[in-house]
C-alpha positions as CSV (number, residue, x, y, z in Angstrom):
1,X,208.1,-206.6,-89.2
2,X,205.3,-204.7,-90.6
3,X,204.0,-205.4,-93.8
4,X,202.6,-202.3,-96.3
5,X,200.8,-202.3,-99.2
6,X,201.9,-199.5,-102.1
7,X,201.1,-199.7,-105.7
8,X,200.5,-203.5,-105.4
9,X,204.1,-204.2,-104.3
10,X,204.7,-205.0,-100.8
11,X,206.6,-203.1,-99.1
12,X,208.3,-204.4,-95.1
13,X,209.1,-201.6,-92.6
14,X,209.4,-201.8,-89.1
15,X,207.1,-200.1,-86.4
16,X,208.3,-198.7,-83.4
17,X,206.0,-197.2,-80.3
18,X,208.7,-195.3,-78.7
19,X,207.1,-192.9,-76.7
20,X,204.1,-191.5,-75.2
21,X,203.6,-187.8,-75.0
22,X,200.8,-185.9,-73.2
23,X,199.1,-182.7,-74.4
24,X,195.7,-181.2,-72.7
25,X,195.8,-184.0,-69.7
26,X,195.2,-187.0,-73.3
27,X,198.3,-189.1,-73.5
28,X,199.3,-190.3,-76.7
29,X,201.1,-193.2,-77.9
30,X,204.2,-192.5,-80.7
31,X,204.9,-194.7,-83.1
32,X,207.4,-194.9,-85.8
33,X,206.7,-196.8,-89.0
34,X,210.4,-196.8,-90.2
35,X,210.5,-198.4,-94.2
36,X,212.2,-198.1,-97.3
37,X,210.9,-195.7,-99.6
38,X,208.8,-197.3,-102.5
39,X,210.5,-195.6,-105.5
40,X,213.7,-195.7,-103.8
41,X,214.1,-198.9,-101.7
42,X,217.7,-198.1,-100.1
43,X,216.7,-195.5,-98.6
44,X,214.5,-195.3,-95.5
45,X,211.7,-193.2,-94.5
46,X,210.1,-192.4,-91.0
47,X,206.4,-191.5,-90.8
48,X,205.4,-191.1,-87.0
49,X,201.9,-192.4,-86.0
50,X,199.8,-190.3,-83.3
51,X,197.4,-192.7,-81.3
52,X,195.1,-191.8,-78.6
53,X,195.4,-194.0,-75.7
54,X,192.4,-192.3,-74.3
55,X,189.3,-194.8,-74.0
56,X,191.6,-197.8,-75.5
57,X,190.5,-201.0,-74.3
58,X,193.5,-203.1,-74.0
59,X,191.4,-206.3,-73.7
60,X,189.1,-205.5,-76.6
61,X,189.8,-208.2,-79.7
62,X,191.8,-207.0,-82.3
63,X,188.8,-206.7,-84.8
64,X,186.9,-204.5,-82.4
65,X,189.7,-202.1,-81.9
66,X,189.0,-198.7,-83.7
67,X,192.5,-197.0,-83.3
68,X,192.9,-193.7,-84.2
69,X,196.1,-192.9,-86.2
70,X,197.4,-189.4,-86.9
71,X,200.5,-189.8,-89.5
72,X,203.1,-187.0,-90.1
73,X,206.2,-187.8,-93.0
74,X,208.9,-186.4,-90.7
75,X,211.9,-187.6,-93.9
76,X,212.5,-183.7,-94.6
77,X,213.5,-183.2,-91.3
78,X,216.1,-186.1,-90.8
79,X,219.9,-186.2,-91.2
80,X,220.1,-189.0,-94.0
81,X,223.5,-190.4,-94.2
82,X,222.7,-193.5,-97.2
83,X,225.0,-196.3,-96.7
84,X,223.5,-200.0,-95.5
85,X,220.0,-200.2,-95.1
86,X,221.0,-201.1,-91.4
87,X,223.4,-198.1,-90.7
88,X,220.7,-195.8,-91.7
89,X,217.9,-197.6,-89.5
90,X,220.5,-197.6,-86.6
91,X,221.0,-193.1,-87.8
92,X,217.2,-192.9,-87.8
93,X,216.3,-194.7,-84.2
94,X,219.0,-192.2,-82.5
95,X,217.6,-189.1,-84.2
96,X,214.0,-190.9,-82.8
97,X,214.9,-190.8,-79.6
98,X,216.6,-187.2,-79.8
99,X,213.6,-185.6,-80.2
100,X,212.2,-183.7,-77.4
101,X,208.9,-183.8,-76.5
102,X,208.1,-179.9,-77.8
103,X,209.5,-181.4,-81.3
104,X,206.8,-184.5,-80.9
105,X,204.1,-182.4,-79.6
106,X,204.3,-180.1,-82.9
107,X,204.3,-182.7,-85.0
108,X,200.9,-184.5,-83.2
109,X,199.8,-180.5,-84.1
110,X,200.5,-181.1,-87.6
111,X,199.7,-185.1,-87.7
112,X,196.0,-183.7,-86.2
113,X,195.7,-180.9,-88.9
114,X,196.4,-182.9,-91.6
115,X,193.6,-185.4,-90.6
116,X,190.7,-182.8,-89.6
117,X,191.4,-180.9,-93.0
């Protein structure tokens, strides 16, 4: 479980790497960060986290590592269905891994955009 800070009040989330995609000959590792929304915690939300896997050092200590992330809020473009929080993370990994890798690719576009500007 992943554990985020928000206002002072923890909020737990899980994070998923769930695919790589390549664009340009760079790979690129996917990641969801799947977590109840802070002013509405039963309902989730999906951010999905760009990572360059280009000059990563697998063996390099965890304090050393200087990972970019990329985030993108992709919740607008999700099916919600409410219900149990566990129904809806079950709705949300299936949409995940619908996604084709044009859709992921356009969103790394707008995941890079939003961090360069």
């Amino acid at each position: 479980m992943a554990d985020h800070e928000h206002d002072e009040e923890a909020t737990f989330g899980m994070a998923l790497g769930f695919r790589t995609v390549e664009e340009a000959g760079h790979l690129f590792l996917v990641e969801a960060e799947i977590a109840p929304y802070v002013d509405e915690p039963e309902e989730l939300g999906v951010t999905l986290v760009f990572h360059p896997l280009e000059g990563l050092d697998p063996t390099a200590e965890s304090d050393e590592l200087d990972w970019p992330a990329w985030p993108v809020d992709i919740d607008d473009d999700l099916q919600r269905s409410g219900g149990p929080i566990a129904a809806q993370f079950q709705a949300i990994v299936r949409q995940l891994h619908g996604l084709t890798t044009d859709q992921l690719l356009g969103y790394l576009q707008v995941a890079r955009a939003d961090a360069e500007g």
